[in-house]
NUFI-102935 format. One record per residue: residue in three letters; x, y, z of N, C-alpha, C in turn. Coordinates in steps of 0.001 Angstrom, whole numbers, plus 500000, padded with zeros to 6 digits. Example, Ala and Ser with C-alpha at 12.3 -4.5 7.8 and 13.67 -1.06 7.14 Angstrom:
ALA513190494310507800512300495500507800513200496700507800SER512850497750507080513670498940507140512900500030507870
This chain:
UNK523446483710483780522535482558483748521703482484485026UNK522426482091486339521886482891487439520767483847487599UNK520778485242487067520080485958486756518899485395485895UNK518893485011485690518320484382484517516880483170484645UNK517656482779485671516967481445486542515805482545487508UNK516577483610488071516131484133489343514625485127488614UNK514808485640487625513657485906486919512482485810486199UNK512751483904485754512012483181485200511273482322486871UNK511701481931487793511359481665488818510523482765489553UNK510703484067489555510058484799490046508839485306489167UNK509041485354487742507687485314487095506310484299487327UNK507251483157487173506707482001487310505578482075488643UNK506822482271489907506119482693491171504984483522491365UNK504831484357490505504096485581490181502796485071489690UNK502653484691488100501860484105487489500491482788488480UNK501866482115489031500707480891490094499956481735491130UNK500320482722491757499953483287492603498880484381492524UNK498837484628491374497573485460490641496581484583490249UNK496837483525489513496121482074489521495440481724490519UNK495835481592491438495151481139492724494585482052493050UNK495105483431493340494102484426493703492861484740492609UNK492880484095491705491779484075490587491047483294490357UNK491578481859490897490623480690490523490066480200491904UNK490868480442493178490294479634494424489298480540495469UNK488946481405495390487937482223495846486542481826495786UNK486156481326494784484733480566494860484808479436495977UNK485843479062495811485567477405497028485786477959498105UNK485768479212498576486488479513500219484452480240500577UNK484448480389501914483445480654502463483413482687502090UNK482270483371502584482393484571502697483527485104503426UNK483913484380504608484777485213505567486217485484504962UNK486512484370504358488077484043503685487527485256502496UNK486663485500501850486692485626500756486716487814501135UNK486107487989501765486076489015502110487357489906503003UNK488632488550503779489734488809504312490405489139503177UNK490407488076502152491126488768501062490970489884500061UNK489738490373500237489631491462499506490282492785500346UNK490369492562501645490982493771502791492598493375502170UNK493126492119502164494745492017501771494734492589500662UNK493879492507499495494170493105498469494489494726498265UNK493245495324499192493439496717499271494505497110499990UNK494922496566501248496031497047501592497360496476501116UNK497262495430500307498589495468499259498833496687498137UNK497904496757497279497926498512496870498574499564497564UNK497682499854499074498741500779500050499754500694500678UNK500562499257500511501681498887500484503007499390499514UNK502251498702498802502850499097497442503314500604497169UNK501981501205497260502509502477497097503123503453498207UNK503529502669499041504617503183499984506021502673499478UNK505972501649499150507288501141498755507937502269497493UNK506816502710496732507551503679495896508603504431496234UNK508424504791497609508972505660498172510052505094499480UNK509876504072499728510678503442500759511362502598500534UNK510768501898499308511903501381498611512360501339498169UNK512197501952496733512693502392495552513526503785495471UNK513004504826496566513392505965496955514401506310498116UNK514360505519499052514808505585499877514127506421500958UNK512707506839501253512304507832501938511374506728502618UNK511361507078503878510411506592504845509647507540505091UNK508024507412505415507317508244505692506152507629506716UNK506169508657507671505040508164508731503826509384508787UNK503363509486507218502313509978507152501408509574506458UNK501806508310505562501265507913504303499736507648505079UNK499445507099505908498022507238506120496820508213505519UNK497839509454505886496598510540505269496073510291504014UNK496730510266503120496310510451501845494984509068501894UNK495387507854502456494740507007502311493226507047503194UNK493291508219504181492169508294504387491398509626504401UNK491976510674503294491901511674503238491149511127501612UNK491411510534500880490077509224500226489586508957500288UNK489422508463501424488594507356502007487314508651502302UNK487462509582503073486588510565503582485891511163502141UNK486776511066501007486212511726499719484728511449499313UNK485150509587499444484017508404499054483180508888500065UNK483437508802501378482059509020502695481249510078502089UNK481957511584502157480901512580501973480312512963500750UNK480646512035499544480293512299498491479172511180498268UNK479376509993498645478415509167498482477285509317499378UNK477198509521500656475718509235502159475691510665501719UNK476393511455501134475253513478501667474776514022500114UNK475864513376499382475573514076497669475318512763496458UNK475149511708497324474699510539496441475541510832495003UNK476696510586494832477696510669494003477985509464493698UNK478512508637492059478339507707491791479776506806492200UNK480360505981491299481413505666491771482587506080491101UNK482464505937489771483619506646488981484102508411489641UNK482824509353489819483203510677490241483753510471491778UNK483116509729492422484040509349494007485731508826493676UNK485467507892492658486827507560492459487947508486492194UNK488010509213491075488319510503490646488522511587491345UNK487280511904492311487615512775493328488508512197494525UNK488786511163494834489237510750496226490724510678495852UNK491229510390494470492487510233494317492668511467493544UNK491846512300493302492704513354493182492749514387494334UNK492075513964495204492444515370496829493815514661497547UNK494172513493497116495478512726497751496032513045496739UNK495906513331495338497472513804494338497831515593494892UNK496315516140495436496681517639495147497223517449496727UNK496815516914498058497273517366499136499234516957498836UNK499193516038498149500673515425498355501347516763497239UNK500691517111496164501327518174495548502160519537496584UNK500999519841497153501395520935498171502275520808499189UNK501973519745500068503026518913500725504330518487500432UNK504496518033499202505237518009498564506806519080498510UNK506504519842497834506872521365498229507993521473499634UNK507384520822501062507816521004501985508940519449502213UNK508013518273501479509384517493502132510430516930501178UNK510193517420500069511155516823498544512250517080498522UNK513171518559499697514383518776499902514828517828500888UNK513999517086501763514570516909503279515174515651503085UNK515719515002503974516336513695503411516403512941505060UNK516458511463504922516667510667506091515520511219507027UNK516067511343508675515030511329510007514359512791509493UNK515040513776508825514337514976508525512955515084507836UNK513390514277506575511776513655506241511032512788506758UNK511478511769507616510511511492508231510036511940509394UNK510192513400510169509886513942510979509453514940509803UNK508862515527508922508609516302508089506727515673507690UNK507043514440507407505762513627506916505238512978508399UNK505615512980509532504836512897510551504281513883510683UNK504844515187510974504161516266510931502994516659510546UNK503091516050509100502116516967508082500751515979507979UNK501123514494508274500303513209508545499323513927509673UNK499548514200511009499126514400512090498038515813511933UNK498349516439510766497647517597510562496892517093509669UNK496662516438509156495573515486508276494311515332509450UNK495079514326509921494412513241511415494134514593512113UNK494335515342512686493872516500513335492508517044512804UNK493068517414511174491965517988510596490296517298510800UNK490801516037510132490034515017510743489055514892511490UNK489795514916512866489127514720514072488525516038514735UNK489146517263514036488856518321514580487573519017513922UNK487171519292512628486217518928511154485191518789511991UNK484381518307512489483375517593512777482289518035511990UNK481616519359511300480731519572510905480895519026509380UNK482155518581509161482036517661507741482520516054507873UNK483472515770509131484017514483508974483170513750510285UNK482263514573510709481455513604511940482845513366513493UNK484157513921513450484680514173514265485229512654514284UNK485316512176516084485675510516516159484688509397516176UNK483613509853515964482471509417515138482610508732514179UNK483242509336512966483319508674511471482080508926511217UNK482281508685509911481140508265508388480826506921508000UNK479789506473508714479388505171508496477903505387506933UNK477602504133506583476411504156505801476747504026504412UNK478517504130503955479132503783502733478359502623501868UNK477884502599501439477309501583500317478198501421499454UNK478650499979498904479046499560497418478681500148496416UNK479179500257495869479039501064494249478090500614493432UNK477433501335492654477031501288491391477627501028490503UNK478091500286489132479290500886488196478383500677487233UNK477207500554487562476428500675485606476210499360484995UNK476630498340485896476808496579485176475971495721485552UNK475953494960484865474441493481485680475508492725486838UNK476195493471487323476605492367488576476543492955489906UNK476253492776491077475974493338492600477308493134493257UNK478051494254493557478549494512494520478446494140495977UNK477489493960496322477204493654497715477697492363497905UNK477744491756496833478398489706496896479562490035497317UNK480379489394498010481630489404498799482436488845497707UNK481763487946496591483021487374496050483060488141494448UNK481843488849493844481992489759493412483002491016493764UNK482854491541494484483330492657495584484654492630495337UNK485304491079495631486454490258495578487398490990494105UNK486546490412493102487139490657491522487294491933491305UNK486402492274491647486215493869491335487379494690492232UNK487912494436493427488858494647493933490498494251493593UNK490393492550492811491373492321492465491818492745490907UNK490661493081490288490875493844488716492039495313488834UNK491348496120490215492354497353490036493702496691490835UNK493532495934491754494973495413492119495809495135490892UNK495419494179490183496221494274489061496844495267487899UNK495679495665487641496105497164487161497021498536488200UNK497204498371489565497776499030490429499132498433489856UNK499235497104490030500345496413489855501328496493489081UNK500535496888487910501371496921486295501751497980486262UNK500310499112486520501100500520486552502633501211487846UNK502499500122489020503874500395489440505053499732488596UNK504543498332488352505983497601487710506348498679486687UNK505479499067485651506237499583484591506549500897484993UNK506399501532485762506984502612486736508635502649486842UNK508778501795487752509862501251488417510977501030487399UNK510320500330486263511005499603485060511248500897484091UNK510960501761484345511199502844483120512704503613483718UNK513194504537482735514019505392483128513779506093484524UNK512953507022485179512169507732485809512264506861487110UNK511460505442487427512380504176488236513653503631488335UNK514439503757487040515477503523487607516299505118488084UNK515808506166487764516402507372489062515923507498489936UNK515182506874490510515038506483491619515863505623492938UNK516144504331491979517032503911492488518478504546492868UNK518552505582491901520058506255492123519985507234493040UNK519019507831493279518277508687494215518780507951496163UNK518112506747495857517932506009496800519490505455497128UNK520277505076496633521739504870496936522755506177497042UNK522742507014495927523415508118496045522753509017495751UNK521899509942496615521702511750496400522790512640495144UNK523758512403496573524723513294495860525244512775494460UNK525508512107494389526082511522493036524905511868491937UNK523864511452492307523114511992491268522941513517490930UNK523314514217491862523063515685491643524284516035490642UNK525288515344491357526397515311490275526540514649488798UNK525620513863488983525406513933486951524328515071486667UNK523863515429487512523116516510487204521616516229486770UNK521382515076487712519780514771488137519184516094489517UNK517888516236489047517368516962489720516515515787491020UNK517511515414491997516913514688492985515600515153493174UNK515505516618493799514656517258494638513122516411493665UNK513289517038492301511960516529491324511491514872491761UNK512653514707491049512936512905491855512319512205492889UNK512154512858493889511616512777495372509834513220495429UNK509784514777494787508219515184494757508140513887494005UNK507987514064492764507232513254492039506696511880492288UNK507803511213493315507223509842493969506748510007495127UNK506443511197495469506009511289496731504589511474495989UNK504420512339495002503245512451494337502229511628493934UNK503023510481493385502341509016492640502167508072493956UNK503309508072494786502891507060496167501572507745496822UNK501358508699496829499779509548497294498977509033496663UNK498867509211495000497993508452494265497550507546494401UNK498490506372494553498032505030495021497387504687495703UNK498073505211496821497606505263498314495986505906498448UNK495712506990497864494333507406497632493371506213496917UNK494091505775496062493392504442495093492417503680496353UNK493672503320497122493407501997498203492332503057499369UNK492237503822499571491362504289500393490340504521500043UNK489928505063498601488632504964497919488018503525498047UNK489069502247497538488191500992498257488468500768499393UNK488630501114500019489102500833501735487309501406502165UNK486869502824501764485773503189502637485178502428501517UNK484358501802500930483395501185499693483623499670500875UNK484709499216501141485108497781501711483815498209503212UNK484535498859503977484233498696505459482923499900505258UNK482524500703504790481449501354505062481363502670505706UNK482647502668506420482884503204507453483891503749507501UNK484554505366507738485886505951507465486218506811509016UNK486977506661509526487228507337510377488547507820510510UNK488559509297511515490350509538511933491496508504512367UNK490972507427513160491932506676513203492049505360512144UNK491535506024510786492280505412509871493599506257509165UNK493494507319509879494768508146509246495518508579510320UNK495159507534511627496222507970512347497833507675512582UNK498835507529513025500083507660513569500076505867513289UNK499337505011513983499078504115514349499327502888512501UNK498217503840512130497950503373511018499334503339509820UNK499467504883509934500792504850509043502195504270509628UNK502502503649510911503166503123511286503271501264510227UNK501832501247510395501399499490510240502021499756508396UNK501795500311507747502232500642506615503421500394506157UNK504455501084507007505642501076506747506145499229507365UNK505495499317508371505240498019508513505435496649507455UNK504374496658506835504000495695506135505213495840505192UNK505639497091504341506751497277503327507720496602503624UNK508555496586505550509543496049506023509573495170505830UNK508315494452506203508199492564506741508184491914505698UNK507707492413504280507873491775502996509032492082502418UNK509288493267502449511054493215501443510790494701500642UNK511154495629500873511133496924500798511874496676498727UNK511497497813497948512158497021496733511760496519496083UNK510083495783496309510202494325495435508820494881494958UNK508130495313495601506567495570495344505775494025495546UNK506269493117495265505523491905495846505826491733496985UNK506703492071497904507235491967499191505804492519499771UNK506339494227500072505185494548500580503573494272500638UNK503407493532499618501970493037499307501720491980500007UNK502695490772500343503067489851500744502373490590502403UNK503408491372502720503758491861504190502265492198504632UNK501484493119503475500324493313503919498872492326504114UNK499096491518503570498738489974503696499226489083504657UNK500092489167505067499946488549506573500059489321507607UNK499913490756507709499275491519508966497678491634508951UNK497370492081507776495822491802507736495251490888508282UNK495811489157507636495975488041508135495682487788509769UNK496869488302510651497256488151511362496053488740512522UNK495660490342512039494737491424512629493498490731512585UNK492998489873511736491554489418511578491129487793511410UNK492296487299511822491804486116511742492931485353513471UNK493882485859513470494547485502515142494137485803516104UNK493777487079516207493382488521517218491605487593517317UNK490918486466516819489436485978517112489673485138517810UNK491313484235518319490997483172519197492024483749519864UNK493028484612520117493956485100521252494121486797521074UNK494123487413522612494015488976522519495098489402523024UNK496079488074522553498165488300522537498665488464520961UNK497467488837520091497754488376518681499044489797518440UNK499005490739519139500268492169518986501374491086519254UNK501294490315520195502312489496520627502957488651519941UNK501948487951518987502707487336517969503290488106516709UNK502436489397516405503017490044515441503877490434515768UNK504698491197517014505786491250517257506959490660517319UNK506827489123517210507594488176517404507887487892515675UNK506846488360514997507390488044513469507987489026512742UNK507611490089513718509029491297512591510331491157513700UNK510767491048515093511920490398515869512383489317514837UNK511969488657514504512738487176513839512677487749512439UNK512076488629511946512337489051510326513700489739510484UNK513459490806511436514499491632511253516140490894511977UNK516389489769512708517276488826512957517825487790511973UNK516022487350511025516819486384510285516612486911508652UNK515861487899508068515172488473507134515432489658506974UNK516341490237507299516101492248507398516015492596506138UNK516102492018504958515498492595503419514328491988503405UNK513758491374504402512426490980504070512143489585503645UNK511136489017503614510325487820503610510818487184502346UNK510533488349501043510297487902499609511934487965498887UNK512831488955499683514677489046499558514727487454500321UNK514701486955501075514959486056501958514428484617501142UNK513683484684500410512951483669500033514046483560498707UNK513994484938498137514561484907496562516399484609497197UNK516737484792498044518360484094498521518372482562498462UNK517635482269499435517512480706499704516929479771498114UNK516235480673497602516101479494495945517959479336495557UNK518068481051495732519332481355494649520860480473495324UNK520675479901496960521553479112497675521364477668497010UNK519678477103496731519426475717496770520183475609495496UNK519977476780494023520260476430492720521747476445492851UNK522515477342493635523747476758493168524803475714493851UNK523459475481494963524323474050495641523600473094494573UNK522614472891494057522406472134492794523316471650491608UNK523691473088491461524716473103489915526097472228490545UNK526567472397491950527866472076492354527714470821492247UNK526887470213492856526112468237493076526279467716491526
């Protein structure tokens, strides 16, 4: 019954919160309206880290690349070959399915600090490439001059609160296609993956597959969010795929609740938050973000959205006792 409560409450939770992100955007100014279209995209690249960090058990401090190894797709295809948006789209998430394919290969055996010294590695040779490139990626320069898309429709992109929908349409669709992910057979070996390796090898799951394959689809995603990431800012550079970056990533997954896929979305919504709207009246704003993953990880270490879903599940059954 319990169970029961905790799922209809969290739908519920779900439902208002898409609501609002659907209906209160017209009454907010450009600035609000345009912060949230950055939370949106980097809830996507949240998300699709959690595939893997949470559901998998693999931490990775490379996920940046893929997301701006996208992002660079959109730059040089749109300002040098005037390429539309669907073929940018297409192309940007598929050079993040094929780099993670190959990659792949190298970290799908490794397990714990091994993989994540495996995907730093291979992150940093991204960001290298990157910065080193110059006769295609403009070096530490970047690719500025990104224009909004075309998609063929009577509505302008360039409107911030257009921009908005059009950003929160694939969020949602990002959304569904992880939930029902997660929710299938294929997600739940994952989870078994993520608690017991060995045991699963011993029913005679092929972990290793187990591991590529979400390393594969968390690329995907992650490419998703970087195709609108350069369309958002205009502008793509190496230190969007740097060390730095894929740190803030894993980041955001922590501070929301690794597991949940709304966690991390959560998480990436109030660092974004935090990066662009604190950091304009104090230049201690690292200072406060530091002080909110210290007290997550003291009073929260499953995270914001585990922490939230305890304390309903404490109030309901000091309820039932009363």
């Amino acid at each position: 019954m319990i169970d029961l409560v905790n799922s209809r409450t969290k739908w519920i939770g779900l439902i208002l919160a898409v609501l609002i992100l659907l209906v209160m955007p017209p009454f907010y100014t450009s600035y609000w309206v345009t912060l949230l279209t950055q939370m949106l995209i980097f809830a996507i690249l949240a998300m699709s880290l959690d595939i893997l960090l949470g559901y998998t058990g693999l931490s990775s401090f490379g996920h940046a690349g893929f997301f701006g190894a996208a992002g660079y797709v959109v730059a040089i295809l749109s300002t040098r070959y005037k390429m539309g948006f669907l073929f940018c789209l297409i192309s940007g998430v598929s050079l993040s399915v094929l780099i993670s394919l190959i990659f792949g290969f190298l970290v799908a055996h490794a397990t714990g600090v091994y993989f994540l010294i495996i995907t730093l590695a291979l992150g940093m040779c991204l960001w290298g490439l990157a910065f080193r490139w110059v006769s295609m990626t403009d070096g530490d320069n970047g690719i500025s001059g990104i224009l909004r898309p075309d998609i063929g429709l009577p509505i302008a992109l360039k409107d911030p609160l257009t921009f908005y929908y059009f950003i929160f349409v694939f969020f949602l669709i990002a959304l569904i296609l992880m939930t029902v992910l997660i929710r299938s057979p294929f997600g739940h070996s994952l989870k078994g993956v993520r608690e017991s390796e060995s045991r699963m090898r011993v029913l005679g799951y092929h972990s290793w597959l187990h591991k590529y394959l979400a390393y594969v689809v968390s690329a995907a995603f992650a490419g998703l969010a970087g195709v609108f990431w350069a369309y958002y800012n205009g502008f793509i550079s190496p230190f969007d795929m740097d060390l730095n970056a894929s740190i803030e990533i894993v980041l955001m997954v922590i501070l929301g609740g690794p597991g949940t896929l709304i966690g991390p979305a959560l998480g990436a919504g109030i660092i974004v938050f935090l990066k662009n709207f604190i950091s304009a009246y104090t230049q201690r704003w690292l200072l406060i973000l530091g002080s909110i993953y210290i007290l997550t990880i003291l009073y929260a270490p499953q995270g914001l959205i585990n922490f939230l879903k305890d304390w309903l599940q404490e109030r309901q059954n000091k309820c039932k006792k009363k």
